[in-house]
ZAMARGU-4260 file (C-alpha; in steps of 0.2 Angstrom, whole numbers, plus 5000, padded with zeros to 4 digits):
<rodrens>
0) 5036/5005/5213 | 5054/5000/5217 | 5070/5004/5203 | 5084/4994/5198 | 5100/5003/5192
5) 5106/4998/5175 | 5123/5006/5165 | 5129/5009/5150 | 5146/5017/5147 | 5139/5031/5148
10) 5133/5030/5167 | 5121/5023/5179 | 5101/5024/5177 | 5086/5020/5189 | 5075/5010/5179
15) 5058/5007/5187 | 5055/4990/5191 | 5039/4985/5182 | 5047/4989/5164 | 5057/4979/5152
20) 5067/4990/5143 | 5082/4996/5150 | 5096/5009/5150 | 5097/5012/5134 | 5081/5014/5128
25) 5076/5024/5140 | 5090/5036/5134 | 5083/5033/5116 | 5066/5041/5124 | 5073/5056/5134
30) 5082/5060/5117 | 5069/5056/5104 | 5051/5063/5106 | 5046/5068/5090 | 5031/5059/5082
35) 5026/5053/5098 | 5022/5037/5087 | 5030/5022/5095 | 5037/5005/5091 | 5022/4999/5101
40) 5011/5007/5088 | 5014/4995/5074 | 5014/4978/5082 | 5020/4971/5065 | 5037/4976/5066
45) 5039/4970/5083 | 5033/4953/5079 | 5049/4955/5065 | 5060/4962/5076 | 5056/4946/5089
50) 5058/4932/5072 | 5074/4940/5071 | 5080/4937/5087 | 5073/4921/5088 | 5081/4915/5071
55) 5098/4921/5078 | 5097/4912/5095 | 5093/4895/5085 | 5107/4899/5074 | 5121/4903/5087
60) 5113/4887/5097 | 5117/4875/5081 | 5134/4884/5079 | 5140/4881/5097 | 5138/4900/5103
65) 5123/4900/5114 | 5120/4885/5129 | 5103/4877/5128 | 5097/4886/5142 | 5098/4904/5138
70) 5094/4897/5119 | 5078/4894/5126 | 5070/4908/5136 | 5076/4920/5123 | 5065/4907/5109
75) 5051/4908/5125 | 5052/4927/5128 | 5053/4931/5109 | 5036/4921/5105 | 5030/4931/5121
80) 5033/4946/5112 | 5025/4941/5094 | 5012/4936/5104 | 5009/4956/5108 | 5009/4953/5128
85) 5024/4965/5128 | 5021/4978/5115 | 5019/4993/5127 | 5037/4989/5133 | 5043/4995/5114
90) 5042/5013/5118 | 5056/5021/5107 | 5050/5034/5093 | 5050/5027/5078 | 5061/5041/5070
95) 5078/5040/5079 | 5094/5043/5077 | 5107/5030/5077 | 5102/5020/5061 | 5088/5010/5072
100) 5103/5006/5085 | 5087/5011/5099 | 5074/5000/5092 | 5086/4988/5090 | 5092/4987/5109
105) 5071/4991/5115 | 5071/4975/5108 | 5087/4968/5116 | 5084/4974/5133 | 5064/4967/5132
110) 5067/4949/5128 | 5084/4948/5140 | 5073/4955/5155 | 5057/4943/5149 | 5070/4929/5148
115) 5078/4933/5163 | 5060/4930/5172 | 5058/4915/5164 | 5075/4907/5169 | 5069/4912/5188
120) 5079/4929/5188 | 5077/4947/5189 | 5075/4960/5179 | 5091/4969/5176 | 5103/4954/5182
125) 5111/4954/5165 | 5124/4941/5168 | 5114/4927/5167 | 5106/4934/5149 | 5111/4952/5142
130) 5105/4960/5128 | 5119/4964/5118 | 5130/4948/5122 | 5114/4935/5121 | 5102/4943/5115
135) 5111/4951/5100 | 5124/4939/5100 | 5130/4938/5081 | 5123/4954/5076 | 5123/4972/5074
140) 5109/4984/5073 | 5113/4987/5055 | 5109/4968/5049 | 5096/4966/5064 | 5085/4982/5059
145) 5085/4979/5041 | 5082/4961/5041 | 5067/4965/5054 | 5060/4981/5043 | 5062/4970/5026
150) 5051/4955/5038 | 5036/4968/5042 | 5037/4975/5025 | 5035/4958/5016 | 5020/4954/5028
155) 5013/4973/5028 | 5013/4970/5008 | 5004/4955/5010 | 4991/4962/5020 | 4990/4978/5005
160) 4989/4966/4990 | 4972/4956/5001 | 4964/4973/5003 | 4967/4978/4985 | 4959/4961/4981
165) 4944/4965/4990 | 4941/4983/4980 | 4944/4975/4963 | 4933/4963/4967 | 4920/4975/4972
170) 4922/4986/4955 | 4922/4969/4947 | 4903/4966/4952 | 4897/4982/4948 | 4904/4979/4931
175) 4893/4963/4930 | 4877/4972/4936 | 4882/4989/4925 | 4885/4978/4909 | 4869/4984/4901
180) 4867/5002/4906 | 4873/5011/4890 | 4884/5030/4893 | 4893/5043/4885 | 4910/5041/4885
185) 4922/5057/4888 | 4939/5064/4883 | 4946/5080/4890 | 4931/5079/4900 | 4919/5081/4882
190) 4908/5069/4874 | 4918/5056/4865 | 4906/5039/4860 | 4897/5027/4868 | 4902/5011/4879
195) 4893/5005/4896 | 4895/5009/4912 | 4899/4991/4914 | 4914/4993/4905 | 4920/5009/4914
200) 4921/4998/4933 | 4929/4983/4923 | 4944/4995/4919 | 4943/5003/4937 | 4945/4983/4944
205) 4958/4980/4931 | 4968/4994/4934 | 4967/4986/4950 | 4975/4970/4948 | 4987/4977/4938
210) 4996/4986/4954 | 4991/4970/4963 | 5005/4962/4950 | 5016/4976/4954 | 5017/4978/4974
215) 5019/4955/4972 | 5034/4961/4960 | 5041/4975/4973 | 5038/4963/4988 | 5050/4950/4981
220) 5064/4963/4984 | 5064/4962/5002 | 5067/4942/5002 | 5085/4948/5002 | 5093/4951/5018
225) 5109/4957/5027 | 5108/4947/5043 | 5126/4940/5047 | 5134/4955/5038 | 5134/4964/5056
230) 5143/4980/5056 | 5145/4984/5037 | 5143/4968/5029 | 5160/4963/5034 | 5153/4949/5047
235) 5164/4954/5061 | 5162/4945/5078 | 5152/4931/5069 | 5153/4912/5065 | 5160/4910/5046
240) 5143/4898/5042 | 5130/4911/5051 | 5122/4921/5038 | 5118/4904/5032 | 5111/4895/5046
245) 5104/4910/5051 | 5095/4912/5035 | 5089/4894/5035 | 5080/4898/5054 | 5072/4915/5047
250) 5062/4907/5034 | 5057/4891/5047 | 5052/4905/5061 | 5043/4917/5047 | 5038/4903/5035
255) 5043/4915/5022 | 5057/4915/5007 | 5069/4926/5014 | 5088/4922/5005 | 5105/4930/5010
260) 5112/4944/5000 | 5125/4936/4989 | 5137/4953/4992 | 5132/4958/5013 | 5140/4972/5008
265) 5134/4979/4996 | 5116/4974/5003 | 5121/4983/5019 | 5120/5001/5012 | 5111/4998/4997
270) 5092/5005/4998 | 5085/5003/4983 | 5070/4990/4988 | 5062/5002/4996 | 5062/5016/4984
275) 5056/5002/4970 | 5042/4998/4984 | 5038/5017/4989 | 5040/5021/4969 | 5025/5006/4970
280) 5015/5013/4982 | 5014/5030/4975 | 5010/5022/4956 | 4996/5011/4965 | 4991/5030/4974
285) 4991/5039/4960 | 4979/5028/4949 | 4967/5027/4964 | 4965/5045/4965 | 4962/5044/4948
290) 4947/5033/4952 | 4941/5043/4968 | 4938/5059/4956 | 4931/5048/4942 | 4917/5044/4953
295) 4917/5063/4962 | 4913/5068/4943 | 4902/5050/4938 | 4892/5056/4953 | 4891/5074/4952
300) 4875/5083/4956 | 4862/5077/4957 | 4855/5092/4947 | 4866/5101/4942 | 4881/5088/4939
305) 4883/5070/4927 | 4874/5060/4940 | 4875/5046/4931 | 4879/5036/4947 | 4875/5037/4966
310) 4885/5034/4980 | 4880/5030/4996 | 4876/5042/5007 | 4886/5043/5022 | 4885/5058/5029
315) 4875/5075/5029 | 4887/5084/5021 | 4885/5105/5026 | 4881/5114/5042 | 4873/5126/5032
320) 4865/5119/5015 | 4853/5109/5021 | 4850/5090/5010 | 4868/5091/5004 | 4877/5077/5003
325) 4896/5075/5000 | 4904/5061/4992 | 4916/5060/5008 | 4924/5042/5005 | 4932/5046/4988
330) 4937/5062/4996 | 4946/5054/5012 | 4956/5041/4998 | 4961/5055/4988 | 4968/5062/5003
335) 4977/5046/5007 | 4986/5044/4991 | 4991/5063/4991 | 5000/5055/5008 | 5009/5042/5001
340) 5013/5051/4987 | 5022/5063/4999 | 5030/5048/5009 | 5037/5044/4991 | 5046/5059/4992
345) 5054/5057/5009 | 5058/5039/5007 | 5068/5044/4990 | 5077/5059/4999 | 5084/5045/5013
350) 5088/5034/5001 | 5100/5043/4992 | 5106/5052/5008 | 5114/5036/5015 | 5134/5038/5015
355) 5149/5025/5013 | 5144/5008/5019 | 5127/5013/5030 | 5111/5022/5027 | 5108/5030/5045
360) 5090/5035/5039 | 5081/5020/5038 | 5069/5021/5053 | 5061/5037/5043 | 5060/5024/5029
365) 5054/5012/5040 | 5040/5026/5049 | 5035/5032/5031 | 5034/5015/5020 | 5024/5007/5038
370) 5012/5020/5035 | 5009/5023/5018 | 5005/5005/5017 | 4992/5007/5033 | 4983/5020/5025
375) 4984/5012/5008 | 4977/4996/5016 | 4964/5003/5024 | 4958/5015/5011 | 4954/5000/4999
380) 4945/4994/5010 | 4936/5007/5016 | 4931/5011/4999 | 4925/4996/4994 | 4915/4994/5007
385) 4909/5010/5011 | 4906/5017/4992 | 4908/5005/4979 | 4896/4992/4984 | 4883/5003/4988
390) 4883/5010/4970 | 4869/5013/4959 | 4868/5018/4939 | 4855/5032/4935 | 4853/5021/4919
395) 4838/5034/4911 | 4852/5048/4913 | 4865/5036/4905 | 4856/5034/4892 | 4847/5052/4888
400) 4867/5059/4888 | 4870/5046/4875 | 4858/5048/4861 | 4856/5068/4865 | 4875/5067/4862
405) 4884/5076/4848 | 4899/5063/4849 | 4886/5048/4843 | 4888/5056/4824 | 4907/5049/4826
410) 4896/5032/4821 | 4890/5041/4806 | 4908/5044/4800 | 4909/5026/4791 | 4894/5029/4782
415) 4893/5046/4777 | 4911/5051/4779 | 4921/5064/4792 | 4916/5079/4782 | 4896/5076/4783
420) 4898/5071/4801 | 4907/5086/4803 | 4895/5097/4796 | 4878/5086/4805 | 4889/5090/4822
425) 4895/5109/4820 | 4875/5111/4814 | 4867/5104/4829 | 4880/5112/4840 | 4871/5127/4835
430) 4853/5122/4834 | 4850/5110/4846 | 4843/5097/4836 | 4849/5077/4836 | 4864/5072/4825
435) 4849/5058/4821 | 4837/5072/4814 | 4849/5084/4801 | 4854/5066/4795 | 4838/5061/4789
440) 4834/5080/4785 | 4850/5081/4775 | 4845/5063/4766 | 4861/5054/4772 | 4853/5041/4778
445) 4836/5032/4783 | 4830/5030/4799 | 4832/5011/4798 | 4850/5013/4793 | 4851/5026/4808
450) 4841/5011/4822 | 4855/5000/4815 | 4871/5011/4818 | 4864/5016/4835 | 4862/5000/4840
455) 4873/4996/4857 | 4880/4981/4849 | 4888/4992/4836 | 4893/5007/4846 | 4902/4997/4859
460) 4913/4985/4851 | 4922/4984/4834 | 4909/4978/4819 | 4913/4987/4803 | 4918/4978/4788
465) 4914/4978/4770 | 4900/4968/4772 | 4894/4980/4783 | 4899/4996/4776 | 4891/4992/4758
470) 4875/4989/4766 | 4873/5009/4769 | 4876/5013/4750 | 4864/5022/4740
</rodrens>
């Protein structure tokens, strides 16, 4: 394998031959190996880092800045890089100091040396295309990077909302097929009244699509973008009409809405998309724990628990209690939202750490938001299709909690008022017997008036009226 020496001002550098990065990323490696996870281990962000590029080299082209020729390989080599030929050249940690100035020049230095190829060159002969003067030509890192993480953001977030789709879809059918099977109710974890198991999943699949409305809403804040504000916002070193070219060549290269900040600014240093989007991810988190330990609790058991409802089963789930069996997918989410939940936290802390007119900690933004909506991504999905599907409703187990319940006398409470129900409730707390059987004991009502209030129809949706009520009267 032969080198090729490539400098910076700081010095001279034998770069092996077969690699397309140059100088200074591989400084940027020598000086930042700590998560040993790499630009080349989320491919979406080097497709936006490549659109970027691209949409710059179109607009310098149309602006006089860039001849035809180098306009095009550095267009060819940045479709060969969204193309994913070249994603093991990306190979700078994705937390970095510098404020992304090293994924920003991995980038650079790949395309120019693709580019170069392509124009019948070698690598490294950087007069004929170089990174920071073609390549980056009309940028800096700090519009480049945030343009490019807002890019992967806004496509990452499409990807989420699919997968939530495909989870609320899922609790959407089982609501259909449990719309029959009658259950207890609980609040504060005791017996409250009646409703359906049915009607339990429809909230889950709403709940749902609720966040689905909520990380569409948080996504429209990274439309806006910096690119053409170069090194605070200022535009320095570029052409007065680039930011709007530019702009017009990002949304034909993405086919996707992005607009130009009306203050670059201002949008420079301002962070506050992504604590909206992490403040998102952790709501969207937080209610799907909520779920995962409704249907640990729903499914509880099977002897000795609710066991209302069965999950598929996975996995053995003990070395040493034979037959056990562990509802491990609900577990693994929880585990994942506990995750984002702590990425919210670190996104928020290098949010408000930025100082003057540049926040140096994006790429741990960048590294914690990428994530959090992987594992997001992938746990609705995986729990859809791995639990919720495969559920079954123990209806005879439904139903025995509900008319053994002391909370069904709440139904009484029209007819023989609070006090009566109160008293039928503390008396079978005691001994055991139905609400049903001290009310007919007592003479407070008939077993006919009793068939009738039990009915589901009238424990599961709102029915009285005085019509109703002065059928009961004795």
């Amino acid at each position: 394998m032969g080198t090729r020496k490539e400098h910076d001002f700081i010095g001279e550098l034998e770069i092996a031959d077969n690699v397309y990065y140059g100088v200074q990323t591989f400084r940027a490696v020598e000086n930042f190996n700590i998560t040993h996870e790499r630009l080349c281990n989320f491919p979406n962000f080097i497709v936006a880092l490549a659109q970027v590029k691209k949409a710059a080299a179109l607009a310098n082209f149309d602006l006089g800045l860039l001849d035809a020729k180098i306009k095009n390989a550095i267009c060819d080599a940045c479709d060969a890089v969204m193309s994913g030929k070249y994603n093991d050249q990306f190979v700078v940690d994705m937390i970095q100091g510098g404020a992304g100035t090293s994924t920003n020049m991995n980038a650079n230095e790949v395309i120019a040396n693709i580019a170069l190829e392509m124009m019948g060159h070698k690598k490294g002969e950087y007069q004929y295309c170089h990174p920071n003067d073609h390549v980056n030509l009309s940028q800096s890192t700090n519009d480049a990077y945030p343009t490019a993480l807002r890019v992967a953001i806004y496509e990452r977030l499409c990807e989420l909302t699919e997968a939530m789709h495909i989870l609320k879809n899922s609790f959407e059918n089982k609501a259909e097929e449990f719309k029959d099977v009658l259950k207890m109710g609980r609040t504060q974890l005791q017996d409250a009244v009646p409703m359906t198991l049915g009607q339990e999943f429809k909230t889950f699949a709403i709940m749902i699509g609720e966040d689905i409305d909520r990380v569409r809403e948080a996504r429209n804040l990274v439309r806006e973008i910096n690119l053409g504000g170069t090194a605070i916002g200022t535009g320095i070193n570029s052409h007065p009409d680039y930011p709007k070219v530019v702009e017009t060549k990002l949304q034909e290269v993405t086919k996707r809405p992005f607009i130009t900040a009306g203050n670059l600014i201002e949008a420079t240093q301002d962070t506050g998309a992504y604590v909206q989007i992490s403040g998102v991810l952790k709501r969207v988190s937080t209610k799907l724990s909520k779920i995962c330990n409704d249907l640990r609790l729903l499914s509880s058991g099977p002897r000795c628990g609710l066991n209302e409802i069965n999950l598929p089963k996975m996995q053995p789930g003990s070395s040493i209690m034979p037959g056990k069996v562990n509802p491990v997918i609900p577990e693994v989410v929880n585990q994942v939202c506990f995750s984002v939940i702590g990425n919210d936290i670190t996104v928020t802390l290098a949010c408000e750490g930025g100082q003057l007119e540049l926040n140096v900690f994006e790429p741990v933004v960048a590294y914690s938001l990428f994530n959090s909506i992987a594992m997001l991504k992938k746990a609705c999905k995986t729990l859809a299709t791995k639990c919720i599907d495969g559920i079954t409703a123990n209806e005879k187990v439904c139903a025995d909690f509900v008319y053994n319940s002391i909370g069904i006398v709440t139904a009484f409470n029209p007819y023989i008022g609070y006090e009566n129900s109160a008293s039928i409730a503390k008396e079978a707390l005691t001994t055991g017997k139905s609400v049903s059987a001290i009310a007919l004991e007592r003479g407070l009502l008939t077993q006919d008036q009793i068939n009738d209030i039990l009915r589901p129809e009238n424990m599961l949706n709102p029915h009285m009226t005085s019509e109703d009520k002065s059928k009961f009267k004795n």
